[in-house]
VOGU-3710 file (C-alpha; in Angstrom, 3 decimals, decimal comma):
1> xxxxxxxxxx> 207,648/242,729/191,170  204,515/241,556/192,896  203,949/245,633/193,521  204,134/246,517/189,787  201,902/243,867/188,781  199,618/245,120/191,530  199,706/248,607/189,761  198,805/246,876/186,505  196,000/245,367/187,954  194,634/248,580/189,261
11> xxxxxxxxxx> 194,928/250,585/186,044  193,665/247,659/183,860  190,742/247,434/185,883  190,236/251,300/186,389  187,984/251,772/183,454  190,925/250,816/180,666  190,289/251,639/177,313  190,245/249,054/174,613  190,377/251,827/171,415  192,873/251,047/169,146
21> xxxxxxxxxx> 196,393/253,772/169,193  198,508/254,536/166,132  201,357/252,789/167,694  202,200/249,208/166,889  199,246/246,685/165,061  197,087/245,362/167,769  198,413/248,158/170,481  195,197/249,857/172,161  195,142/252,556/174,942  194,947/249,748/178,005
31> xxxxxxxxxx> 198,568/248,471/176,951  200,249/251,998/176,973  198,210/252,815/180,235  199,441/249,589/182,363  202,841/250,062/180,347  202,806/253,812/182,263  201,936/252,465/185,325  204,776/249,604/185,340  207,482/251,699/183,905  206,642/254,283/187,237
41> xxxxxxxxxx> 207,499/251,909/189,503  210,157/250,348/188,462  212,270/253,669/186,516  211,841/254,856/190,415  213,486/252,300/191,626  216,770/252,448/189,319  215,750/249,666/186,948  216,639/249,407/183,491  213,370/248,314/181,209  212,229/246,525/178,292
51> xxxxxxxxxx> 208,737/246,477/177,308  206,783/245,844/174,296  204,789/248,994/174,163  208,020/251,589/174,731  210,995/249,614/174,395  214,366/250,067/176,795  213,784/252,622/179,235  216,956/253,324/181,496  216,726/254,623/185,115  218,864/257,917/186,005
61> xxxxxxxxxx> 219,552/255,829/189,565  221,269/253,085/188,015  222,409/253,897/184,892  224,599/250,904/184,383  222,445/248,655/186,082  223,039/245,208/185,311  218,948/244,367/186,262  216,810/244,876/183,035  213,084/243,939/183,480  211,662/242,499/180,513
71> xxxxxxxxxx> 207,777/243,130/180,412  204,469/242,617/178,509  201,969/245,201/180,599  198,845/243,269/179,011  199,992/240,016/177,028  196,719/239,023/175,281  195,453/242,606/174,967  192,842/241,318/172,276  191,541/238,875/174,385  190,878/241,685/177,107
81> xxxxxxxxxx> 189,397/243,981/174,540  186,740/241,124/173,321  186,058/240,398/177,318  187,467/237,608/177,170  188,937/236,953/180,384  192,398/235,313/179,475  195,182/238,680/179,658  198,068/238,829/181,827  201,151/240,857/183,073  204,562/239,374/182,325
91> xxxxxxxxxx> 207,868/240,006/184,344  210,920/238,599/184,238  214,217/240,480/185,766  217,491/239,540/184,157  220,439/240,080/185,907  223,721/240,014/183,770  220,896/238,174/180,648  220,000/235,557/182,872  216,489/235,190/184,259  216,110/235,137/187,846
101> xxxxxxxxxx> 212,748/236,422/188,795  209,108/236,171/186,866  205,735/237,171/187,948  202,811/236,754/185,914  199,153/237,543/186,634  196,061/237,018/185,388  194,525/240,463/184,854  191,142/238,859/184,910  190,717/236,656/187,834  193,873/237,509/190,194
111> xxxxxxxxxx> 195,762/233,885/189,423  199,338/235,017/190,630  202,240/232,771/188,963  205,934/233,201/190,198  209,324/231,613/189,961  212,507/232,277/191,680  216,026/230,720/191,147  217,089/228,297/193,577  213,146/228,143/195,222  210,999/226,752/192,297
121> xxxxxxxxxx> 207,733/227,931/190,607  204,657/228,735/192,360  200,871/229,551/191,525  199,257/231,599/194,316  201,569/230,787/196,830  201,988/227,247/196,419  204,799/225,343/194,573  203,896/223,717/190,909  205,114/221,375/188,969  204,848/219,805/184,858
131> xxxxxxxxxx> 202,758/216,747/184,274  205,616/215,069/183,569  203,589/213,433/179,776  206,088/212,036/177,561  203,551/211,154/174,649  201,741/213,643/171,942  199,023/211,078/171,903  197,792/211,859/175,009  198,816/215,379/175,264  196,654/218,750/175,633
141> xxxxxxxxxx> 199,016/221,124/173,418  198,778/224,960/173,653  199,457/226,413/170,258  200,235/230,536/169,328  199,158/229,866/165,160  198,452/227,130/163,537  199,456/223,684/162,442  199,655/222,726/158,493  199,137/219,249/159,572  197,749/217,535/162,542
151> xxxxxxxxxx> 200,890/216,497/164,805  199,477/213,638/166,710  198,337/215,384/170,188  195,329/214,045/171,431  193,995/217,666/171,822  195,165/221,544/171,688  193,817/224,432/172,642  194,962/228,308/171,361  193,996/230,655/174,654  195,945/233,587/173,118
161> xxxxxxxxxx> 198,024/234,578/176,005  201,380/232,831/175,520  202,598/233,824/179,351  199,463/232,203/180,428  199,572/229,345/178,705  203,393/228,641/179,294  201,936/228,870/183,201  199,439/226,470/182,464  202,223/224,015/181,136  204,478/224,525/184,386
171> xxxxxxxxxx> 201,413/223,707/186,574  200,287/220,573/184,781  197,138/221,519/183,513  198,329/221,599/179,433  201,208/219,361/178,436  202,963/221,366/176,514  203,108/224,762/174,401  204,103/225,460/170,894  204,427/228,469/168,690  203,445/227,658/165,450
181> xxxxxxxxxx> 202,993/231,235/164,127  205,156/233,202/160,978  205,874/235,980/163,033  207,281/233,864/166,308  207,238/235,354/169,503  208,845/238,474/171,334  210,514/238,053/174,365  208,303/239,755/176,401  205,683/237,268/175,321  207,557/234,208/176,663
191> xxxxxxxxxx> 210,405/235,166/179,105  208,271/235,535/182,316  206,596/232,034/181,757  209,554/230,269/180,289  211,304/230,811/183,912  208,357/229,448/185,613  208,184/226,313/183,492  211,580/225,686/183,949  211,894/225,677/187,513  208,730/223,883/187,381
201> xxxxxxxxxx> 210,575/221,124/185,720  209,613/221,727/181,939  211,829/221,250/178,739  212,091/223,926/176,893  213,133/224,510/173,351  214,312/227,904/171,020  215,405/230,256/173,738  219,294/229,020/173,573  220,987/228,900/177,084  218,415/231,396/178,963
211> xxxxxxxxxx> 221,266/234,325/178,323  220,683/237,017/176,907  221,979/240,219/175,814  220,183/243,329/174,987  220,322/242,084/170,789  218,510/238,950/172,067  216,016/240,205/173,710  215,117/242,569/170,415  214,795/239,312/168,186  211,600/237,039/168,044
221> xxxxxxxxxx> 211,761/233,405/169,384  209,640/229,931/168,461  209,580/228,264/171,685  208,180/224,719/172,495  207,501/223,891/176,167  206,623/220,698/178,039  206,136/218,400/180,653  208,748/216,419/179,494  212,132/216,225/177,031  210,742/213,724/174,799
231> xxxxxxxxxx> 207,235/215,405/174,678  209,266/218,630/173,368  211,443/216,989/171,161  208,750/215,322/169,344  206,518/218,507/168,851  209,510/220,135/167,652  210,721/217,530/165,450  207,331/216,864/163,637  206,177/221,015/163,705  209,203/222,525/162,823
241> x> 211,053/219,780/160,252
//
């Protein structure tokens, strides 16, 4: 997976285009162009695909494979068309629903996240792990939308890259993560990260028991992540009561 990120990277950073397509609101040219350059790689090697920007893609290899990839080519494509420089790749490979696998990257400064059943979560190499904060008033909160009411955290942030910022929570540097949008979140958005927080000790909250069929993986999910059970219970409790 590190290889298709790695072609990602290269076609992001090859003079992408950040025009707006006809395809789906808030699609531009980039996200089809790293979705091309993922969807190479892995169709060749007789994996079964599903992306935000085309969908499930099978492989004539492995027809019946029981791998699907689930992937965001650019997760936080608006950031990277504003320059902002907060956009990543997600993976995650199921096998039989159940993660196993994730690699994220930063598109825009190389930070390389990864997590691996049975070995743990790393950053770059080197194993990470939650904060371990069990109280919202002295928490640093991640949000995707917006709160109607202030929910007692100490501070939050909205980086607009939820694979990022579900990293960020499994390496200790933000407490916790919560989508407080209408819309909720696709799986592409959260899978990859959701694996690294967990096997970076987080508690997670809203994607069931982490199997999934291919009906699951088509609906939307409002996740909370954090450093801790009680830390997730209480953002949940008090955000989504």
């Amino acid at each position: 997976m590190f290889s298709v990120a790695d072609a990602v990277e290269a076609r992001v950073s090859a003079n992408a285009s950040w025009k707006g397509t006809d395809g789906h609101v808030g699609q531009f040219q980039a996200d089809i162009d790293a979705d091309e350059a993922a969807r190479s790689i892995l169709i060749n090697n007789g994996y079964t695909i599903f992306s935000e920007e085309s969908g499930f893609s099978e492989s004539s290899k492995l027809k019946d494979s029981q791998i699907v990839v689930v992937i965001d080519p650019v997760d936080g494509s608006t950031n990277a068309s504003r320059g902002i420089p907060f956009f990543a790749v997600s993976l995650c490979a199921l096998v039989q629903g159940r993660p196993v696998v994730s690699v994220v990257r930063n598109l825009a400064n190389g930070d390389t996240y990864h997590a691996e059943i049975g070995n743990g979560s790393f950053k770059n190499g080197k194993k990470i792990s939650v904060s371990g904060q069990t109280m919202i008033s002295r928490s640093i909160v991640a949000t995707n939308g917006y709160s109607k009411s202030h929910l007692g955290w100490e501070q939050y942030r909205a980086f607009g890259s939820a694979a990022l910022e579900l990293c960020m929570v499994a390496e200790g540097s933000l407490d916790a993560f919560i989508d407080l949008s209408e819309s909720a979140l696709g799986s592409w958005d959260v899978l990859g990260g959701a694996l690294i927080c967990m096997l970076a000790g987080a508690h997670i909250i809203g994607l069931a028991d982490f199997n999934f069929s291919r009906f699951d993986l088509s609906k939307r999910w409002r996740v909370v992540a954090a450093g801790s059970e009680q830390l997730a219970s209480d953002l949940s409790n008090r955000a989504w009561r």
